[in-house]
C-alpha positions as CSV (number, residue, x, y, z in Angstrom):
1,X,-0.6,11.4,65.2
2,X,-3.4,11.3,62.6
3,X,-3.5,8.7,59.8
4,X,-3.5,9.9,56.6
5,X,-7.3,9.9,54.8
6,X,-7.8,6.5,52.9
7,X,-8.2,8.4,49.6
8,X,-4.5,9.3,49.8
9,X,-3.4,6.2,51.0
10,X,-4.6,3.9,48.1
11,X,-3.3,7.0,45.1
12,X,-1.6,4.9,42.6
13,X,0.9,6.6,40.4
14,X,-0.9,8.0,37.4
15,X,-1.0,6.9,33.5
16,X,2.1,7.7,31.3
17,X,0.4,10.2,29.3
18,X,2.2,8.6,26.0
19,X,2.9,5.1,25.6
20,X,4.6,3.9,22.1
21,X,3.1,0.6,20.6
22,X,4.0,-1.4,17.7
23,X,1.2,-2.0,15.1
24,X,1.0,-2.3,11.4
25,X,-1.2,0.3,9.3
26,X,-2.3,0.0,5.5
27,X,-0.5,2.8,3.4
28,X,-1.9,3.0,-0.5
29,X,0.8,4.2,-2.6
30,X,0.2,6.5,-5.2
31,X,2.3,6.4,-8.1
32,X,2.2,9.5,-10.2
33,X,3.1,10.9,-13.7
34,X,2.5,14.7,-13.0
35,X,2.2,16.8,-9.9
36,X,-0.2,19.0,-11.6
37,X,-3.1,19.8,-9.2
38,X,-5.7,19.9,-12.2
39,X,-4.8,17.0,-13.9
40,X,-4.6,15.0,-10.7
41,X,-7.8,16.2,-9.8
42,X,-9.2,15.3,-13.6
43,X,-8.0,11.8,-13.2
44,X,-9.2,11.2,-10.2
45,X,-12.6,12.5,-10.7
46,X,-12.5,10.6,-13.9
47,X,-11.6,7.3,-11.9
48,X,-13.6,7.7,-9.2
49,X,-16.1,10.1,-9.8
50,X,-17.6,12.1,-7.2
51,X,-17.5,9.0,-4.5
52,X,-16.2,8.6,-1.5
53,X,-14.1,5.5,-3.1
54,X,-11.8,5.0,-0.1
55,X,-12.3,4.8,3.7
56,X,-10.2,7.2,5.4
57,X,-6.9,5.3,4.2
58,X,-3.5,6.7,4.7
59,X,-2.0,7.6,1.1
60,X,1.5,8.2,0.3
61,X,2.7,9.8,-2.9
62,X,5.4,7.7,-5.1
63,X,6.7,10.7,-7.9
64,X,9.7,7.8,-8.7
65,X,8.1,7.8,-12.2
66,X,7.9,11.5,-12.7
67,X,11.4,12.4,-14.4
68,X,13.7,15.0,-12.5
69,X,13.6,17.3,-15.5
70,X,9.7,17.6,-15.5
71,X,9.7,17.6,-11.5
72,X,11.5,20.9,-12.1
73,X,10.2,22.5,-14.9
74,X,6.4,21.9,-13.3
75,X,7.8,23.8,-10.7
76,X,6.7,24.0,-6.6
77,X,3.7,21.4,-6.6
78,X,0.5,23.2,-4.7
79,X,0.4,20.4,-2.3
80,X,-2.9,21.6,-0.4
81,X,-5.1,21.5,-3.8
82,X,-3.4,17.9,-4.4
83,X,-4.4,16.4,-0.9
84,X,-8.1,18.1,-1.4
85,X,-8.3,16.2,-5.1
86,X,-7.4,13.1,-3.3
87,X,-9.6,13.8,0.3
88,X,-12.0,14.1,-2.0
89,X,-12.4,10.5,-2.5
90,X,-11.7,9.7,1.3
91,X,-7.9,9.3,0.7
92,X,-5.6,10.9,3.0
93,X,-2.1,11.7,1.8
94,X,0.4,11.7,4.6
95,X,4.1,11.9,2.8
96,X,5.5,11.8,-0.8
97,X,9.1,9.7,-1.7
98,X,10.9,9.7,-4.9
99,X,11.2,13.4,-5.6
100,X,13.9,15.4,-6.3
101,X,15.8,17.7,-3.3
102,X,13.8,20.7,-4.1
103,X,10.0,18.9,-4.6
104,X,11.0,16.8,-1.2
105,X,12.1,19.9,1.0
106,X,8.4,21.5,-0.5
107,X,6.7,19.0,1.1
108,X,7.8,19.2,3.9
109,X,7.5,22.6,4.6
110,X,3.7,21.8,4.0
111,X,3.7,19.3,7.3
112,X,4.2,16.3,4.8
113,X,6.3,13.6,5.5
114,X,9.3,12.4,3.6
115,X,10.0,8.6,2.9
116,X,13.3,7.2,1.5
117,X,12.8,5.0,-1.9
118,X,14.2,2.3,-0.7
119,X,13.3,1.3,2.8
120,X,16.4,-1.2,3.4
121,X,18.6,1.6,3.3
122,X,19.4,3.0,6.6
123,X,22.5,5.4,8.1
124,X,25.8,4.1,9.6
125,X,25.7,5.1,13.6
126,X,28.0,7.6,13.9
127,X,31.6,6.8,14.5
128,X,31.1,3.2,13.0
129,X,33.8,2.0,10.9
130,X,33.9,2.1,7.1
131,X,33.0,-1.2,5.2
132,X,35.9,-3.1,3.5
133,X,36.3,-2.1,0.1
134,X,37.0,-4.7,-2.0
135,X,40.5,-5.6,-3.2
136,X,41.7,-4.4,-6.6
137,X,42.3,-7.8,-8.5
138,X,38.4,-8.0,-7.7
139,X,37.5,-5.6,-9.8
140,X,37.8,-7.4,-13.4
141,X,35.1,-9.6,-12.2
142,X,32.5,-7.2,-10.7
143,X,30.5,-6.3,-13.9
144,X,29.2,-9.7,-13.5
145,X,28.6,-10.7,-9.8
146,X,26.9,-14.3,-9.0
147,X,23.5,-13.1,-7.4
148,X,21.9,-15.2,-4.7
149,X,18.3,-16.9,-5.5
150,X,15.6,-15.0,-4.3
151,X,14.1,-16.4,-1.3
152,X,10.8,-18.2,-1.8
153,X,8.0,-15.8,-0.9
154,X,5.9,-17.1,2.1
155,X,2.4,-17.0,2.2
156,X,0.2,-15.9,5.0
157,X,-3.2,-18.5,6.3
158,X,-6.1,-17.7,7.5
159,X,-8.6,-20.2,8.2
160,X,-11.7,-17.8,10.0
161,X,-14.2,-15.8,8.0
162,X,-13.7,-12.3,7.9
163,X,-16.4,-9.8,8.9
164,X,-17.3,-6.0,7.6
165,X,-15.2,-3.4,9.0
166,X,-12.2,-6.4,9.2
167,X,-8.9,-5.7,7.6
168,X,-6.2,-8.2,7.3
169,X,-2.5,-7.6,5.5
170,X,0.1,-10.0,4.6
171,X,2.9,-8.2,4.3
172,X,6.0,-9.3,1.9
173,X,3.8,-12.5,1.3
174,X,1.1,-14.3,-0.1
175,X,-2.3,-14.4,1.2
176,X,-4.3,-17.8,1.2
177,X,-8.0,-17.6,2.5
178,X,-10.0,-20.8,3.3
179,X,-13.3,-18.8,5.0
180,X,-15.5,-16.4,3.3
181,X,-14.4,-12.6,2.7
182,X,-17.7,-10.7,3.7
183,X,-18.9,-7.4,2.1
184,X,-17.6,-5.0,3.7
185,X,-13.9,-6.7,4.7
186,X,-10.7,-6.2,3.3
187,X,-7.7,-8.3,2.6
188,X,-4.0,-6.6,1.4
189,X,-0.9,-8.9,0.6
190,X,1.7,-7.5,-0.9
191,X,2.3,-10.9,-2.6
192,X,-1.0,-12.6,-4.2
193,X,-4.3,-13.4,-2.8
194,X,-5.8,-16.8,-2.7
195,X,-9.0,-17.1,-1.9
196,X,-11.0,-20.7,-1.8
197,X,-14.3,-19.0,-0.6
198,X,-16.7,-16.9,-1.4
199,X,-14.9,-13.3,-2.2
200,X,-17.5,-10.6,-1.8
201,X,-15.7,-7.9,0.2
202,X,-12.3,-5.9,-1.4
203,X,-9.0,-7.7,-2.4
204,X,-6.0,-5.3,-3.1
205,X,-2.7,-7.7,-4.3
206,X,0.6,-6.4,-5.2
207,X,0.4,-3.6,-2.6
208,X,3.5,-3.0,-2.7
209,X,3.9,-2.2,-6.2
210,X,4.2,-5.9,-7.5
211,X,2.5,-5.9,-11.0
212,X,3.0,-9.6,-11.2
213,X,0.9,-10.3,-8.6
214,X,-2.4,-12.1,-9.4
215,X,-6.2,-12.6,-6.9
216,X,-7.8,-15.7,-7.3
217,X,-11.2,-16.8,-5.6
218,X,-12.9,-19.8,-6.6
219,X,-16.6,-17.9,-5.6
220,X,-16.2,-14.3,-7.2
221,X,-18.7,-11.6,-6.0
222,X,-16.4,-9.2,-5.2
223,X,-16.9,-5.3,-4.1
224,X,-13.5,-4.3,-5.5
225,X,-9.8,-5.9,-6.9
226,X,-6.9,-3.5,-7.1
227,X,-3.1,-4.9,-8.0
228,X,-0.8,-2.7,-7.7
229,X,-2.8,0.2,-7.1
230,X,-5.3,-0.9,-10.3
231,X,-8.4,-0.7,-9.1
232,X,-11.6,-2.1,-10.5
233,X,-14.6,-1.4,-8.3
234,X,-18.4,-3.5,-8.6
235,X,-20.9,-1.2,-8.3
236,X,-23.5,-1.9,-10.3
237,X,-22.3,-5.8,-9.5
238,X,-20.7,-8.5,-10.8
239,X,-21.3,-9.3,-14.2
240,X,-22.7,-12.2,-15.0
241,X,-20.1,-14.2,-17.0
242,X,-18.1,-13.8,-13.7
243,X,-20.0,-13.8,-10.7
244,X,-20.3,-16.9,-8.2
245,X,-17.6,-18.2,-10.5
246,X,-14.1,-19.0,-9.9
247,X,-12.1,-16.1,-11.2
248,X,-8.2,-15.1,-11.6
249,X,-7.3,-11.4,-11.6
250,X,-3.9,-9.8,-13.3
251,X,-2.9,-7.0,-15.0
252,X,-2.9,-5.8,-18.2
253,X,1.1,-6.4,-19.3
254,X,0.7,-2.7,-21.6
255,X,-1.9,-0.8,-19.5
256,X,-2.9,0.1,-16.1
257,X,-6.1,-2.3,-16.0
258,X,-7.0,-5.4,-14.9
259,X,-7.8,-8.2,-17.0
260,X,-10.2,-11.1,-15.2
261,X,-10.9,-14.9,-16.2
262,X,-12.7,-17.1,-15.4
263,X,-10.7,-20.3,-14.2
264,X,-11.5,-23.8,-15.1
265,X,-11.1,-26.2,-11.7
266,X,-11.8,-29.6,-13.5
């Protein structure tokens, strides 16, 4: 009997042609005021001009602040003209959240996906038994429950430098830095940013939506800042009274800008 060719005999079982991986991607989030293709695409071309301000990021569209009443009477939102206005820039929008049944059920007819508001809710398996209501002599008391301290916010440390094309996220934390931020890196918390080196790539705090957060970098040369989704981008450089100089970054308590300080170390 023949042995089988030597080709055959060392066949190893193929690749699984899909393998799932968990990883962690940068979404900006977008908060709007109108769905309005022209007025989106006249504020964005009045904030960014006609640059390619973002990278390819992922985008998703927050309409939490657009009443239901003027979600409705604006009507079905033309969502290919308002991912154009925003491709433009190099932003891609990938899902909306925070719109009413009708605007939600729009988007997704267009291929867009649909993310809950509030991302710690999540559905009952089915045939799982009802929480306990509470008991009736409870209710005098529940206008005013005792609520918990807020756990202290953590902070994220990083110790190497951080080279162009680099991205680093802290998420639900702080960020401290103790290495230089080079042109051309970018660093994300959703908390603040400390930085006790040179800054001269992008810092985006608050990315979650916190407009409390602050950036602080004790050598400023930065290429942008964004809290919150504020951004202030350095173009034409640094001016003068700030750069090389430590600097604290915040937001403007009445307005979407930022407001940046110098900060005195001695």
């Amino acid at each position: 009997m023949s042995s089988l060719p030597l080709s055959l005999t060392l066949m190893k079982k193929p690749p699984a042609a899909i393998a799932f991986k968990g990883s962690t991607v940068t979404v900006i989030v977008i908060s709007l005021q109108t769905l309005a293709s022209r007025t989106l695409a006249d504020m964005t071309r009045t904030r960014f001009g006609e640059s390619d301000f973002f990278d390819g990021e992922a985008g998703v569209l927050d309409l939490t602040q657009i009443p239901a009443e003027t979600q409705r009477a604006e009507g079905a939102p033309d969502w290919a003209e308002i991912r154009a206005c925003f491709a433009r820039h190099g932003l891609n929008i990938v899902g909306v959240r925070g719109g009413i049944p009708e605007i939600m059920a729009s988007a997704r007819a267009t291929g867009l996906a649909v993310f809950s508001t509030d991302e710690r809710r999540a559905k009952a398996p089915k045939g799982a038994p009802e929480p306990p209501q509470p008991p009736a002599e409870s209710k005098e008391i529940a206008a005013t429950p005792v609520r918990p301290s807020p756990p202290a916010r953590h902070a994220m440390l990083v110790d190497r430098p951080l080279r162009s094309g680099q991205q680093l996220y802290a998420r639900d934390c702080d960020l401290v830095i103790t290495a230089i931020v080079n042109p051309g890196a970018e660093v994300i918390a959703d908390g603040n940013i400390h930085i006790y080196a040179p800054l001269r790539g992008r810092a985006l705090a608050g990315a979650s939506g916190d407009r409390q957060a602050r950036i602080f970098a004790t050598c400023f040369e930065a290429e942008l800042v964004a809290i919150a989704g504020v951004y202030r981008t350095f173009e034409g450089g640094v001016p003068a009274d700030l750069c090389k100089r430590p600097v604290q970054v915040n937001t403007c308590a009445d307005d979407d800008k930022l407001l940046l300080a110098t900060l005195k170390l001695d």
